[in-house]
C-alpha positions, 0 to 999 in steps of 0.5 A: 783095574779097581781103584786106580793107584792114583787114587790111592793115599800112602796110607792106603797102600799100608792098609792093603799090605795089611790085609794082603797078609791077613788074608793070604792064607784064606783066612782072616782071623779076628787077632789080625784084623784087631791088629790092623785097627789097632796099627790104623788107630795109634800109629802116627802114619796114620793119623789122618786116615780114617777107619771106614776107608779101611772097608774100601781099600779091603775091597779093592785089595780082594778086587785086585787078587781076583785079577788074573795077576792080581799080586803084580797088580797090587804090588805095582799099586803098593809101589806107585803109592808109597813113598820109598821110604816107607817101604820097610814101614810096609813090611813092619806092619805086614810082619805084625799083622803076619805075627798077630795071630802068634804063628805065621803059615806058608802063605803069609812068610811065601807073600812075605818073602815076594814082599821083601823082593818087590819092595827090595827089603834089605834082607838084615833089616827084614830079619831085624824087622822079623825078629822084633815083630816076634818079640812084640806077639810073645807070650808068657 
């Protein structure tokens, strides 16, 4: 398995959500990658984490996709690295990057809504999460 989930920070585990879904279409455009610097720069969760380990956590997320059950696999890293209660924090930032791009495809609301299932996301804070990451990517 690529970069043991022992080895990997909470904050690490955010950072692989956020590419998860920027890529899950095949696709990462530059407004979600803007928005995973942007989350990794200015919010608190990540005030001790460090952009170039950004590069290494990428890495190891598209190692882990690779993988025959790549999704098992990374969902029980996610899991085995994050406190609990950073769960939704998960989902949040997962949804902002999905919003980024201001439409989020087939691939990224399908791996949303398995995130929401092995994270076990309460479906009225999902919604509530959803709805505000589309209020925050609106456009005039």
């Amino acid at each position: 398995m690529p970069l043991a989930a022992e080895n990997w920070t909470p904050e690490d585990a955010l950072v692989a959500v956020m590419i998860t879904i920027s890529a899950s279409d095949e696709t990462m455009r530059t407004s979600e990658l803007l928005s995973i610097e942007r989350m990794v720069n200015h919010l608190p969760v990540f005030k001790e984490y460090t952009m170039t380990r950004v590069t290494e956590i990428s890495n190891a997320v598209f190692d882990i996709l690779a993988e025959e059950e790549g999704l098992e696999i990374l969902w029980s890293t996610v899991r085995a690295a994050l406190p609990e209660r950073l769960f939704d924090t998960a989902y949040a930032l997962a949804c902002d990057v999905a919003a980024a791009d201001l439409r989020a495809g087939e691939h990224e609301l399908r791996l949303l809504e398995e995130m929401r299932y092995e994270l076990n996301i309460d479906r009225l804070l999902a919604a509530a999460i959803e709805a505000a990451a589309r209020a925050r990517h609106r456009q005039l």
